[in-house]
C-alpha positions as CSV (number, residue, x, y, z in Angstrom):
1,X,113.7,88.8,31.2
2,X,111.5,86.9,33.8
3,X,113.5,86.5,37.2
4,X,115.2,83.4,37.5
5,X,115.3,81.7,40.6
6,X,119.1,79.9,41.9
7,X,119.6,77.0,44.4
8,X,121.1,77.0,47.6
9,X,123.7,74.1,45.7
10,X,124.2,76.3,43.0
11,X,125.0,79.7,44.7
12,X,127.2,77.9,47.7
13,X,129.0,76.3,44.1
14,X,129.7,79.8,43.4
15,X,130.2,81.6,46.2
16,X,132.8,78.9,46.7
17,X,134.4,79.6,43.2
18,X,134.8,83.1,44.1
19,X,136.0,83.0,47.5
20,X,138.8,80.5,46.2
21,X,139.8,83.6,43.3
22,X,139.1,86.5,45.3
23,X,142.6,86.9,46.8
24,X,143.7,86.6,43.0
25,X,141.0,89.7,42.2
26,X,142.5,91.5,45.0
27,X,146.2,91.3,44.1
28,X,144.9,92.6,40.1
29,X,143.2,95.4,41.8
30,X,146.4,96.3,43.5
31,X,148.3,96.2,40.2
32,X,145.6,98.2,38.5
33,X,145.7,100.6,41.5
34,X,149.4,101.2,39.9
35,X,149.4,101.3,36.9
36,X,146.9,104.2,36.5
37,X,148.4,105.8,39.7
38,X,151.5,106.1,37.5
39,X,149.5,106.9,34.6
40,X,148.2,109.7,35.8
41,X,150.8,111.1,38.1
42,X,152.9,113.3,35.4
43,X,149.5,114.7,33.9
44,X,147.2,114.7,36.7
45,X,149.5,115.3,40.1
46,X,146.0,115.7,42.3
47,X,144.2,112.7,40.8
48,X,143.2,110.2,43.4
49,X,142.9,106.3,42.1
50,X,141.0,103.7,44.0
51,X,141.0,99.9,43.1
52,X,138.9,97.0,45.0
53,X,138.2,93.5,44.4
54,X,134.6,92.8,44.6
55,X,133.8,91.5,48.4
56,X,132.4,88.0,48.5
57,X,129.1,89.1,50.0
58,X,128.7,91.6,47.3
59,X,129.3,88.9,44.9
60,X,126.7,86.6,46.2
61,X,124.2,89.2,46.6
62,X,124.5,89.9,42.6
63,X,124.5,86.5,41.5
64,X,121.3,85.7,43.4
65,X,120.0,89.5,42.0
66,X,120.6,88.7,39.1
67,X,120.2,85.0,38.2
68,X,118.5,85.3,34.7
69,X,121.4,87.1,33.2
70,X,124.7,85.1,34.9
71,X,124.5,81.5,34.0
72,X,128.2,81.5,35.0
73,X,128.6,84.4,37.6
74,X,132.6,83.6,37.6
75,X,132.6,83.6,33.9
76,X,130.0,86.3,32.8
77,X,130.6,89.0,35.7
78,X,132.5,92.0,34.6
79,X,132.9,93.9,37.5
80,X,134.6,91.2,39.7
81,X,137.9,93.6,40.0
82,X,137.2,97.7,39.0
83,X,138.8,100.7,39.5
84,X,137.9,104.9,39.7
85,X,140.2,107.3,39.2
86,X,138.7,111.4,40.3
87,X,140.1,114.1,38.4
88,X,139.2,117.8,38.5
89,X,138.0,118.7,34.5
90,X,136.4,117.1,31.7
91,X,139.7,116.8,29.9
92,X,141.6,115.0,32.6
93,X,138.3,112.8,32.6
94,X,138.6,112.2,29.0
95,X,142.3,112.2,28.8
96,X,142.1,109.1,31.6
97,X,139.2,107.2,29.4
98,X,141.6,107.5,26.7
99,X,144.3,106.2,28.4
100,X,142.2,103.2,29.6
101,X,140.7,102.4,26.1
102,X,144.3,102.4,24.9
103,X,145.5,100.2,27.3
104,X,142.5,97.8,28.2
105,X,139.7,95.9,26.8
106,X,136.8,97.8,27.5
107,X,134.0,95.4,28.3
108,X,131.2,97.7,28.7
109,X,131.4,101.6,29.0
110,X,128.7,103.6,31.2
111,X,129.3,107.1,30.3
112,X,127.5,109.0,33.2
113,X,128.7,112.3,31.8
114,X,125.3,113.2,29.7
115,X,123.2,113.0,33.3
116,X,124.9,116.0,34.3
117,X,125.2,119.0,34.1
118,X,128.6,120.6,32.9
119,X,129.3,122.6,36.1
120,X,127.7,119.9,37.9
121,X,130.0,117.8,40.3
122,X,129.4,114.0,40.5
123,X,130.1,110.9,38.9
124,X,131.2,110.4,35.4
């Protein structure tokens, strides 16, 4: 796709859009923090869960990145609230995909785990 350039209007319109939301990003990334917190507590004792919201100038560095594939940053961008939970083995890994396929709509899946080695450490 050829890059696609944004306004000043039309970023500041957005930029705007998302600051106004954020605090609401930031309270579902706090839920979402729970939910597989408690999740994987019985199963998974030493897992560790992180949530954020996606910070405003992190927003507005993506949407000017990438301006060809967001018409409508607010509507379009997936990864405006996201979460990582770190577990020791594959199986917890899997068992904790499962449990978010189960109980979310997947929008898009990266599945890092064929980049690396088995007994390699690192993200997946």
């Amino acid at each position: 796709m050829a890059d696609k350039l944004i306004t000043t209007e039309q970023l500041q319109e957005q930029v705007d859009a998302y600051t106004h939301v954020q605090p609401d990003y930031k309270t579902f990334a706090d839920i979402l923090k729970r939910v597989l917190g408690k999740a994987c507590k019985k199963d998974f004792p030493c897992a560790s869960v992180e949530a954020r919201a996606k910070e405003v100038a992190s927003f507005a560095e993506k949407v000017v990145r990438k301006a060809g594939k967001y018409q409508n940053a607010m509507k379009n961008m997936t990864d405006l609230c996201g979460a990582r939970v770190i577990v020791q083995t594959l199986s917890q890994v899997e068992a904790v995909r499962e449990f978010i396929r189960d109980n979310f709509e997947v929008c898009e899946e990266d599945d890092k785990t064929a980049s690396l080695e088995e007994d390699v450490f690192g993200y997946r």
